[in-house]
DOTOR-929598 format. One record per residue (C-alpha): residue in three letters; y negated, x, z negated. Coordinates in steps of 0.02 Angstrom, whole numbers, plus 50000, padded with zeros to 5 digits. Layout:
BEGIN
ALAYXZ;...
***
This chain:
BEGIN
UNK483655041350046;UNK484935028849971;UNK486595034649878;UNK487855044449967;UNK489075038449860;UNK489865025149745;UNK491235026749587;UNK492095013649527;UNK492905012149361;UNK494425002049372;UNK494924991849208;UNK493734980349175;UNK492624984549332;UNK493614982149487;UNK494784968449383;UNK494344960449229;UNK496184964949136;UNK495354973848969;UNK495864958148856;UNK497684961148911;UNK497604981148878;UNK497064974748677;UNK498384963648662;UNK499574977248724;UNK498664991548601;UNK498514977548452;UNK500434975548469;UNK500884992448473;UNK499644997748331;UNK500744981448219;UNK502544989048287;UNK501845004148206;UNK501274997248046;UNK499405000048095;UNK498244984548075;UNK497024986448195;UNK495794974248239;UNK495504970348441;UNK493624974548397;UNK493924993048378;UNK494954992348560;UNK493294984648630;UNK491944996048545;UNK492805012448490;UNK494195013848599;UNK493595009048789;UNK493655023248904;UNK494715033848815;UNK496095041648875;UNK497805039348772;UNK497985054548712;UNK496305052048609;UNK496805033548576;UNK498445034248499;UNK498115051548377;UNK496635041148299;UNK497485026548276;UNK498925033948184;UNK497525046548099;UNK498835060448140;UNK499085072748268;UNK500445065948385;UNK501795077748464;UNK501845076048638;UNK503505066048655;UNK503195053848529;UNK501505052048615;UNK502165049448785;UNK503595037648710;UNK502105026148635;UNK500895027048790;UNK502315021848912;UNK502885007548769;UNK501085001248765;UNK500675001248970;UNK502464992649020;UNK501974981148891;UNK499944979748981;UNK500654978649132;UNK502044964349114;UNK500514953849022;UNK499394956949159;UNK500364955649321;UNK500314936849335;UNK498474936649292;UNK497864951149451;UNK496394947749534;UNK494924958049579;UNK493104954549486;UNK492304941449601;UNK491564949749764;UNK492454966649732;UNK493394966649908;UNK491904960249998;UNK490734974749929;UNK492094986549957;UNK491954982350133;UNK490244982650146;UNK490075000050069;UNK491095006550183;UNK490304998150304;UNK488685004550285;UNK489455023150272;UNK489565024850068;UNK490985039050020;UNK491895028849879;UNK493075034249731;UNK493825027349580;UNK493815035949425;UNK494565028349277;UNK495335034449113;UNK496935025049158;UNK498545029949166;UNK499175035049371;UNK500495020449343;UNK499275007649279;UNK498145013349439;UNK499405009449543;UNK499834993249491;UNK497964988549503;UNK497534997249679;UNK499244995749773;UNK499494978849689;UNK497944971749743;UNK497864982049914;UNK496024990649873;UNK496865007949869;UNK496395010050077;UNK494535008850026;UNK494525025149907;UNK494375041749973;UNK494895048649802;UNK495655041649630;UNK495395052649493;UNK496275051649338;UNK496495055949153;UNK497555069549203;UNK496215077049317;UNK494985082549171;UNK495145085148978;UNK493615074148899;UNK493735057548949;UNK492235046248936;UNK490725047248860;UNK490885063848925;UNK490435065149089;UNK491905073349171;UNK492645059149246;UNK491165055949356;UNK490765073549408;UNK492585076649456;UNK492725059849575;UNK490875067349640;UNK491745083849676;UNK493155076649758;UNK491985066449876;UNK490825085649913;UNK489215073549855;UNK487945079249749;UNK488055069749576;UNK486225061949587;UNK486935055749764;UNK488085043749657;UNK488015026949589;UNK489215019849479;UNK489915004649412;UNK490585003749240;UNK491114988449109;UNK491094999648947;UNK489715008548838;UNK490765025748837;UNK490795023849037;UNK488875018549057;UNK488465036948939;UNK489775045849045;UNK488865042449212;UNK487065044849130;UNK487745059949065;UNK488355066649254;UNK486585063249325;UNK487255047849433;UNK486415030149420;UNK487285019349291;UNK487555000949356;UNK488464990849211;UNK489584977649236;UNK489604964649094;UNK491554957149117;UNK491904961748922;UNK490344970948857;UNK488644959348837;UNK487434962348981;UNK486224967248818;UNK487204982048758;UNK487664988648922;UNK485614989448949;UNK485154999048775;UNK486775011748826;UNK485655015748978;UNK486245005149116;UNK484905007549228;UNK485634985349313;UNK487104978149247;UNK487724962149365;UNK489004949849296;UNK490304952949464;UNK490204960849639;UNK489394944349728;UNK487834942449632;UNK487034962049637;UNK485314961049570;UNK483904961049726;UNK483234977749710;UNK484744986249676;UNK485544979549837;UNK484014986149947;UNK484305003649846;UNK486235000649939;UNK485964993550086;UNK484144994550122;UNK484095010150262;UNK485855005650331;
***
C-alpha cells in the first residue's frame, strides 16, 4: 500500500519566497539594533514560529503586544517584497493535481503566519487543493518538533506512517521524521546534501523532476 496522504510545507516548499522572509527578518533585527546575519535566518531560524524567532533574537522575553507589533511589522514588510516575485516551485500545481487525482488526502502545514498563508494559497489559487491548512496557532512547538505534522495528519483522520511530506528546511525534515511520516526534502534554499544527513529519506530540486522510485511509491498502485 502507497501513502494515504501528503503534507506540504509552504515557504520554501510550495514557493521558493525564504530569501524574501530574511531580508524582511534582517531588516527588522537592524530597526531594532540587532545585527543579525541572514545565515542564522537560514540555519537556526527556519521553521520556527515567531513567537520563538523574535524572543531569541532580542535574547529577552517579549510581551505579547510588542511581539505582535514586530511580527505584523516584519510580515507586511515579507509580503510587499515578495508579492511581485509569486510563483509556485516548478511543477507544484501539476503534482497537486495529480495527487488528487490519484486519490491522495492533502494538507499544508507550515509555521507561517494565517495572513502570510493566505497571500501564498489564495494568491496563487492552490488553496482548493488542501483539505486542511494548519497553522502556528494550531499547536505550541513548532518544528523540529513534530507537532505540526501530526496535527495536519489528524485533521486529514490518516494514520501518521500513511503520510509523506515535503519540506525545504532541516527543522521541517526532523519534524516529519520525528511524526513517523516519510521525509521527502526539497532543496530550494537548503543543499540537497544536508537535507539527506537530516534524514530526508529523497530530496528533489522542484515538483517536475520527483526521483523514479519515489514516484512509483506515489503513483505506482493508482
Amino acid at each position: 500500500m502507497g501513502p494515504a496522504a501528503v503534507i506540504f510545507d509552504l515557504d520554501g516548499t510550495l514557493v521558493d519566497n525564504l530569501r524574501f522572509h530574511i531580508q524582511a527578518w534582517v531588516a527588522l533585527s537592524r530597526s531594532l539594533g540587532v545585527d543579525t546575519p541572514a545565515e542564522r535566518f537560514e540555519r537556526e531560524f527556519n521553521g520556527w514560529r515567531n513567537e520563538e524567532i523574535i524572543p531569541a533574537l532580542l535574547g529577552r522575553p517579549v510581551p505579547p503586544e510588542e511581539l505582535a507589533r514586530l511580527a505584523e511589522q516584519k510580515e507586511s514588510h515579507y509580503r510587499a517584497l515578495y508579492a511581485p516575485h509569486m510563483v509556485p516551485v516548478r511543477g507544484a500545481r501539476e503534482l497537486l493535481t495529480r495527487l488528487r487525482g490519484a486519490g491522495l488526502r492533502l494538507a499544508v502545514a507550515s509555521a507561517g503566519p494565517r495572513p502570510n498563508r493566505a497571500f501564498v494559497l489564495d494568491g496563487l489559487q492552490l488553496r482548493p487543493f488542501f483539505s486542511h491548512v494548519v497553522g502556528a496557532e494550531d499547536v505550541t512547538r513548532g518544528k523540529p518538533a513534530p507537532d505540526l505534522f501530526l496535527a495536519a495528519a489528524r485533521a486529514l483522520d490518516v494514520d501518521p506512517a500513511a503520510c509523506v511530506v515535503f519540506e525545504d528546511a532541516v527543522h521541517g525534515i526532523h519534524a516529519a521524521r520525528a511524526a513517523g511520516m516519510i521525509a521527502v526534502g526539497v532543496s530550494t534554499l537548503t543543499p540537497a546534501q544536508v537535507l539527506c544527513e537530516a534524514g530526508a529519506h529523497w530530496v528533489t530540486s522542484d515538483f517536475a523532476s520527483l526521483p523514479g522510485d519515489f514516484e512509483r511509491l506515489l503513483f505506482g498502485g493508482r
